[in-house]
C-alpha positions in Angstrom: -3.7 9.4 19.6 -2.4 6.8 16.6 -5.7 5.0 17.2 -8.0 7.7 16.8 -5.6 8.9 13.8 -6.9 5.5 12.4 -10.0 5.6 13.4 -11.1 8.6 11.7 -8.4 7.5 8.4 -10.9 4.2 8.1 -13.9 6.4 8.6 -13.2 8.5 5.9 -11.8 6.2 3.6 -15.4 4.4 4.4 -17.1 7.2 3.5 -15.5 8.0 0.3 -16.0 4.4 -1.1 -19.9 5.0 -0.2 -19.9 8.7 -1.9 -18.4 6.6 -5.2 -20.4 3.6 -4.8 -23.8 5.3 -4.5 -23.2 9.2 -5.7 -20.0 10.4 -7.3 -19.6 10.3 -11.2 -17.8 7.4 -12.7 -16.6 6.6 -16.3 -18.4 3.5 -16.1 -22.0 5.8 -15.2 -21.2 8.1 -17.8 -20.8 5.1 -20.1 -24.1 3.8 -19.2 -25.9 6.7 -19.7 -24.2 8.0 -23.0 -25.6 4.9 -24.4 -28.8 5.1 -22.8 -29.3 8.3 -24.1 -27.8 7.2 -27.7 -30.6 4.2 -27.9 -33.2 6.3 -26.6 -32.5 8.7 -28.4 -32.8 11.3 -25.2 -31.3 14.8 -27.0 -31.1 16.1 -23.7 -28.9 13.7 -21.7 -27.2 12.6 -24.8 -25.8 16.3 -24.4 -25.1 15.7 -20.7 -22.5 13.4 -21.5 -20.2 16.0 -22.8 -17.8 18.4 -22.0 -19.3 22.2 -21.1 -18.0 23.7 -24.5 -20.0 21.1 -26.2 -23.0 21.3 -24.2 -22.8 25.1 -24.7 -22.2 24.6 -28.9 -25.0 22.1 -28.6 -27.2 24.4 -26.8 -26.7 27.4 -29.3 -27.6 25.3 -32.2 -30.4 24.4 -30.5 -31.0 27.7 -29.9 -29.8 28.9 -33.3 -32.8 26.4 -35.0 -35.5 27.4 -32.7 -34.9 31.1 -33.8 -35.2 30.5 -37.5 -37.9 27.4 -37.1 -40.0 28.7 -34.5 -39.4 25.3 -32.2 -37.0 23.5 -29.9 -34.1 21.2 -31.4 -35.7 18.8 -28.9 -39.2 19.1 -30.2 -37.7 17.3 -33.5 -35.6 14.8 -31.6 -38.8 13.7 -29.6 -40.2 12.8 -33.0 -37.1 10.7 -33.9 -38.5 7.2 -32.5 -42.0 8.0 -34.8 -39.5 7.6 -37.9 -37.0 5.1 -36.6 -37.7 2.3 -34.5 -35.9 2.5 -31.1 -32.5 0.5 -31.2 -32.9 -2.8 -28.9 -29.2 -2.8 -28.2 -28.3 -4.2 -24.7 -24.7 -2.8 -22.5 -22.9 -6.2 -21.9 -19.9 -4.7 -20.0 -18.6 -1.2 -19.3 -14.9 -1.8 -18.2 -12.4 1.1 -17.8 -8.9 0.0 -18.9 -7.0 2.1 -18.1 -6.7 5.7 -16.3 -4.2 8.7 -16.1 -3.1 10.7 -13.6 -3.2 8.1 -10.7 0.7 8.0 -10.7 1.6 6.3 -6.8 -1.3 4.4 -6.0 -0.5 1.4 -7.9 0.0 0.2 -4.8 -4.0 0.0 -4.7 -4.9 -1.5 -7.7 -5.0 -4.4 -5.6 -7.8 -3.7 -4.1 -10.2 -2.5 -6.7 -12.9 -1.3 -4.8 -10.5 1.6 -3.2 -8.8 2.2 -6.6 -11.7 3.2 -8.6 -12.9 4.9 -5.3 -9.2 6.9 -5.5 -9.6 7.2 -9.5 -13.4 9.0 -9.6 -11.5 11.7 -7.3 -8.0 11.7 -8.4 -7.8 10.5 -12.3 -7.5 13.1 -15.1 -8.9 10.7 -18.2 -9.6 7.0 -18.7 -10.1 4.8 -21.3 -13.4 3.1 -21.2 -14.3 -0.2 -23.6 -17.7 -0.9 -23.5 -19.8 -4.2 -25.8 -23.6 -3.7 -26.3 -25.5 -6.5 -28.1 -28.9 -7.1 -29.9 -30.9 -10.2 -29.2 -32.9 -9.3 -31.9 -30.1 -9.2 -34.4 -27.6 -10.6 -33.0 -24.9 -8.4 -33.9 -22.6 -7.1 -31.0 -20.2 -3.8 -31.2 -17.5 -3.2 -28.7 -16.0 0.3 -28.3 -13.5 2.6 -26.7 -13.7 6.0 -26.2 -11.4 8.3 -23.8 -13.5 10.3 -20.6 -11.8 12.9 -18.9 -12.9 14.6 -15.5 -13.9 17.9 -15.5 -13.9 19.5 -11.8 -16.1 16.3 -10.0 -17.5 14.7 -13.5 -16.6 12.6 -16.0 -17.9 14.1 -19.5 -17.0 13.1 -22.9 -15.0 15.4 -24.5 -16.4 17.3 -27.7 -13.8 15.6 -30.1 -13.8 12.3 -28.5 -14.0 9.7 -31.5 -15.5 6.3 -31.3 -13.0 3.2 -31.9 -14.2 0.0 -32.5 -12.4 -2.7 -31.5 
């Protein structure tokens, strides 16, 4: 009975560090695809990063300037790259410092892997520090920002502010 007991304990915990490897949402993918969607300048999954009241405030403006203008929020952002060139910023490292609500399983930070695994499902908010970098100008920016976890996914909360470090 104890062997099966750890049998089926490995072959969960095996297939909860593949759902967070290949499927479930991280800081780290949010990170990755706020700035995408900042550098590309993507309207729609920059809003995707954020919490559902700002997706929601961000969807009635939308909707608010398509009423009075007669198009789409998006239609305008999709000119943005004709006016301004499209940033050539690189991501050099996405590293989450630090999270909250994983009180008792310290004990795991040892093995990373399983922590961030137990952190995606467990953690309430972390604190992300992320460098990008342009070749072209040389200039590198390194910044933290907090993420919290709403139900399954990591979003960006509405009033989250940018700190450079």
């Amino acid at each position: 009975m104890a062997k099966k007991i750890a049998i089926w304990t490995a072959v969960l915990c095996a297939a909860a560090v593949c759902y967070y490897q290949f499927f479930a949402s991280t800081p780290q993918k949010l990170t990755a695809d706020y700035i995408d969607a900042t550098m590309n300048m993507d309207y729609k999954k920059l809003i995707g990063c954020f919490d559902p009241a700002t997706q929601s405030a961000m969807g009635g403006v939308s909707g608010l300037v398509s009423s009075f203008a007669g198009f789409e929020l998006t239609d305008i952002m999709a000119l943005a790259p004709l006016v301004q060139e499209k940033m050539d910023y690189q991501i050099d490292s996405i590293e989450v410092v630090s999270y909250s609500g994983m009180e008792g399983f310290e004990g795991l930070s040892g093995l990373p892997v399983l922590y961030e695994a137990a952190a995606a499902f467990l953690a309430e908010e972390a604190e992300v520090v992320f460098t990008v970098s342009s070749e072209e100008t040389g200039q590198t920016s390194t910044c933290q920002m907090t993420v919290k976890r709403y139900g399954m996914e990591w979003l960006i909360p509405g009033d989250e502010d940018l700190t450079y470090l």
